[in-house]
Legacy VTK file of the C-alpha trace (Angstrom):
# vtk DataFile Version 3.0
C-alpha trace
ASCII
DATASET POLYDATA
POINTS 186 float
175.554 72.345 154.559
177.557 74.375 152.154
181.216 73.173 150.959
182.803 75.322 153.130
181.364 74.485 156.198
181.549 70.637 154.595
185.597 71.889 154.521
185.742 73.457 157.795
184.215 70.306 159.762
186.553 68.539 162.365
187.751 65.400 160.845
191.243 65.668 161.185
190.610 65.153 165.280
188.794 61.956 164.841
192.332 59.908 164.001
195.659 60.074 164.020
195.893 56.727 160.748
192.896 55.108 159.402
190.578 55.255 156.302
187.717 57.405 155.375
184.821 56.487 153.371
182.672 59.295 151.230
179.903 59.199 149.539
179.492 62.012 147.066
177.214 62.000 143.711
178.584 63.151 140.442
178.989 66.401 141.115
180.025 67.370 144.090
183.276 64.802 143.139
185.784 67.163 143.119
184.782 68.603 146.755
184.631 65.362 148.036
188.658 65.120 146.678
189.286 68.260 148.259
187.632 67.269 151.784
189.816 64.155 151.541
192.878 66.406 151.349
191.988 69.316 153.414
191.451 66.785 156.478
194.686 65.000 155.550
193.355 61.855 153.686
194.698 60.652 150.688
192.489 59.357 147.824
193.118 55.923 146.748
190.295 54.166 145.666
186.635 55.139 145.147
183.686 52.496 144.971
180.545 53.315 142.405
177.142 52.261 143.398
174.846 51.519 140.412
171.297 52.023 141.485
169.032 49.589 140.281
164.978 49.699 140.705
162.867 46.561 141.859
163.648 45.077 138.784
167.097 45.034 139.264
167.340 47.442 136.348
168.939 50.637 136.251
167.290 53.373 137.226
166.529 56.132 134.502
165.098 58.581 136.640
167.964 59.950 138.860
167.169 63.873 139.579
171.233 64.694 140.465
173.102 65.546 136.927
173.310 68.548 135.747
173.389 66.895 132.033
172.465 63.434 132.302
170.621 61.307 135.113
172.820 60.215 137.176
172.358 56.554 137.780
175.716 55.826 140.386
177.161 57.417 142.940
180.299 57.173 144.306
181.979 56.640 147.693
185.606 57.843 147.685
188.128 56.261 149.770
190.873 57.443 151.504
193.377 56.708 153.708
195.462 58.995 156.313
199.193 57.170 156.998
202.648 57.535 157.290
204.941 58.018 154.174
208.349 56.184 153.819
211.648 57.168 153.125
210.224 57.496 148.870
207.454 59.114 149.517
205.056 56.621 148.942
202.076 55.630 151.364
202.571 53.090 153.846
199.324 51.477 154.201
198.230 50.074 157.929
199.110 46.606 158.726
195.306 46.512 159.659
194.037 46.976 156.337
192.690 44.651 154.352
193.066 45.487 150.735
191.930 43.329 147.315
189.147 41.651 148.795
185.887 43.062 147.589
184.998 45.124 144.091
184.925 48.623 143.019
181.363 48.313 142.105
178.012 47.722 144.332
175.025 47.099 142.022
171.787 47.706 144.291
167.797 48.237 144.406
167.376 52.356 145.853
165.709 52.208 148.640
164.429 55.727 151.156
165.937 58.921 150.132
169.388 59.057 151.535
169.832 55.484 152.215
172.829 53.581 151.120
173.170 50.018 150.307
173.536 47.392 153.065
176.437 45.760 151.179
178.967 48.268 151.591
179.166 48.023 155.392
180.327 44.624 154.890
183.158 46.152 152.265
183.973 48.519 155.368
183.983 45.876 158.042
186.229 43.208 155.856
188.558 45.973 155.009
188.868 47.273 158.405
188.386 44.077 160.577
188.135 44.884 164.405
188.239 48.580 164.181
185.998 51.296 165.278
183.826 52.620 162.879
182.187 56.224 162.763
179.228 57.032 160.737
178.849 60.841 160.407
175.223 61.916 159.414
173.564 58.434 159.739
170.227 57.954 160.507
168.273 55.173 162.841
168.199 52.166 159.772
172.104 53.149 159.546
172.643 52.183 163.362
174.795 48.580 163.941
176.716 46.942 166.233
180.659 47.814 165.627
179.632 51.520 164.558
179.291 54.916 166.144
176.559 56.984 164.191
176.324 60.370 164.635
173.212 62.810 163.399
170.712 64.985 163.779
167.859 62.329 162.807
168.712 59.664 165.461
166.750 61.062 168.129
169.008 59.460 170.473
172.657 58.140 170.481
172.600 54.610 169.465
175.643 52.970 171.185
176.574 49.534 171.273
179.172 49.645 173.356
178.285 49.986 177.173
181.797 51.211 178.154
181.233 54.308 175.597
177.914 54.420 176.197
178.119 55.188 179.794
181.369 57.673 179.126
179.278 59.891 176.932
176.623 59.541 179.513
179.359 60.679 181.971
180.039 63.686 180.056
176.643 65.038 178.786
174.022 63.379 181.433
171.327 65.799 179.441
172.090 63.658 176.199
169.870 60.678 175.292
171.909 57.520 175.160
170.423 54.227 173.892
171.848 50.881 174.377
170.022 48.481 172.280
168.885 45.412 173.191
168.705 41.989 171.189
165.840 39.499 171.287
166.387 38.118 174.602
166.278 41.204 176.321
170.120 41.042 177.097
172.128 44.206 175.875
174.483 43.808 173.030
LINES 1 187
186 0 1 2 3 4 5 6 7 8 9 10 11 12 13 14 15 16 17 18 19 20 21 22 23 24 25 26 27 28 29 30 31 32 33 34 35 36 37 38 39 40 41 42 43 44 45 46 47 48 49 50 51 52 53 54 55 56 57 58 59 60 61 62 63 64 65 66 67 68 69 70 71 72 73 74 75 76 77 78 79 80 81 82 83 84 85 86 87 88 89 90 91 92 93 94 95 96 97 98 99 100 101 102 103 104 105 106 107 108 109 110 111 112 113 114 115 116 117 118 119 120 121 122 123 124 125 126 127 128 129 130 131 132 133 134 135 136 137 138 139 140 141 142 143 144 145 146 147 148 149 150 151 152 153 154 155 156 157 158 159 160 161 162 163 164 165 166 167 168 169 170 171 172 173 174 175 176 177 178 179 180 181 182 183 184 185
């Protein structure tokens, strides 16, 4: 995907107030920033992922920099709110804000793959709220989350009441609803 069409994707549809979480690597930072303003976000925090190897050591080997190996990357966050009377950002009631860190440190795992810890960060920030994951692949699928991509095979939905709407509207798509141990849908 080039920047453009990065630019030109629909995000602005998917809500009216909420936050958006993106990962970008060193650089591609300032597109990320620009993404975050072109779909109406503002930026106002980022997290930085330290990859570490087995070892928990830091990996030396990172193939991204231009310069130097990269050994982070870094998942910009932003928010898209109402201003008041000042100017300043009037952050949703929802939100939780000040309870986790800036900084995940975590073992790399397959190409791609991010680490498990920040969809905690996500969930304790944004407690009860829907959750889209845009280009996610089957290990990123979860209960709580919508994940959308081209690697999936099928849509992985949790909910049955969304499940069976999409199902409604495109009865040609594949539509999963998982199952947990006992055989009972979750």
């Amino acid at each position: 995907m080039t920047d453009d069409e990065m630019r030109a994707m629909p995000i602005p549809m998917l809500q009216d107030e909420g936050l958006l979480f993106l990962w970008v690597t060193g650089r591609a930072m300032e597109v990320g920033r620009e993404c975050l303003r072109v779909w109406g976000y503002t930026r106002v925090d980022e997290v930085i992922w330290v990859k570490t190897n087995q070892l928990q050591r830091v990996i030396r080997t990172g193939r991204t920099g231009h310069w130097l190996n990269h050994t982070k990357e870094h998942m910009l966050v932003g928010v898209k709110t109402v201003t008041d009377e000042n100017g300043h950002l009037k952050f949703p009631s929802w939100a939780n804000r000040g309870l986790d860190t800036d900084v995940i440190v975590s073992e790399v795992r397959e190409t791609s793959r991010k680490p498990d810890e920040v969809y905690g960060l996500i969930e304790r920030m944004c407690p009860g709220g829907r959750k889209i994951e845009i280009f996610g692949r089957k290990h990123n699928t979860r209960p709580g989350w919508l994940t959308l991509g081209n690697q999936l095979g099928a849509d992985q939905i949790y909910e049955e009441d969304l499940a069976a709407r999409i199902k409604a509207r495109y009865p040609e798509r594949a539509v999963n609803v998982p199952h947990n141990s006992n055989g009972r849908k979750q």
